[in-house]
N, C-alpha and C positions, 0 to 999 in steps of 0.2 A: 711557661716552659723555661724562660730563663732562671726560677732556684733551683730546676731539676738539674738543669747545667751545671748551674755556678757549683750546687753538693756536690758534683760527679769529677770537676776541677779542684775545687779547691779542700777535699780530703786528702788527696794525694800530694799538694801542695800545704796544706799543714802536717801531715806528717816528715815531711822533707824538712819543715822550718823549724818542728819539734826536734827533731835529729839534729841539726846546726845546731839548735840552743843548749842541747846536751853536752855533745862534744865540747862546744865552745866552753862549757864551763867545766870542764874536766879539764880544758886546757890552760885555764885561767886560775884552776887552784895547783895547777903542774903535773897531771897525772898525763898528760899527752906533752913531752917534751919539744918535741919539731911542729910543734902548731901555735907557734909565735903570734901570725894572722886570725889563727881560728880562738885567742883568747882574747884578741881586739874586737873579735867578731860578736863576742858577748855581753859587751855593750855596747852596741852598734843599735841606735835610734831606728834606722829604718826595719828590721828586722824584728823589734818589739811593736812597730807600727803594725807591719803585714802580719805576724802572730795574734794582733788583738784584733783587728780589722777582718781579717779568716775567720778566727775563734767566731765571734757574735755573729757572723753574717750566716756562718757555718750550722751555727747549732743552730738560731732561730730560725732560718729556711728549712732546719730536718724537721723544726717540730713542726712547722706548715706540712710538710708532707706527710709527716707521720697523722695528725690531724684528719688531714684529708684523705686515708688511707683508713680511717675511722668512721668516715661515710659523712663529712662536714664538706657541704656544696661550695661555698661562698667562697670560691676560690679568688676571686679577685681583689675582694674585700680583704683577706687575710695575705697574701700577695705585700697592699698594700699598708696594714697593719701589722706588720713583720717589720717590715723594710722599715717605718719609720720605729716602731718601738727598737729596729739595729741601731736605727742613724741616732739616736735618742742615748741607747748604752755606749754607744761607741766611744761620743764625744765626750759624755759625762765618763768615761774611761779614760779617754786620752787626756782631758784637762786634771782627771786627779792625780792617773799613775805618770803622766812628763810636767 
């Protein structure tokens, strides 16, 4: 139950975090001139954290469901081979791209 969740949270929270990283760099090449903050925001470490961290957690939880919506039983099993194949690109994500 909890990737049904986490998908159901956290699209509406990457889309929110896709929007920030837009804006932010329209403001960082100067096409939004009163957003001084929002081009500081565009390298902002934590905000490339929770975009990569959403992104993988994101998609590989939909393909679980999508899977499992294809008539594959072994929910638990893939549950748990999701999760670690995340925790797996995540890192191998974060050590390359910081």
């Amino acid at each position: 139950m909890f990737p049904y969740y986490f998908i159901r949270f956290s699209g509406p929270l990457l889309i929110i975090l896709v929007g920030l990283k837009v804006l932010s760099g329209f403001a960082l090449i100067g096409r939004i001139h009163e957003g001084s903050w929002l081009a500081q925001l565009h390298q902002n470490r934590t905000l490339d954290f929770l975009l990569l961290f959403g992104f993988i957690f994101h998609a590989l939880y939909g393909l679980r469901l999508f899977l499992i919506d294809l008539g594959l039983k072994q929910e638990r099993f893939m549950f748990w081979g999701f999760t670690l194949i995340s925790i797996l690109a995540f890192t191998f994500s974060y050590f390359y791209f910081f």
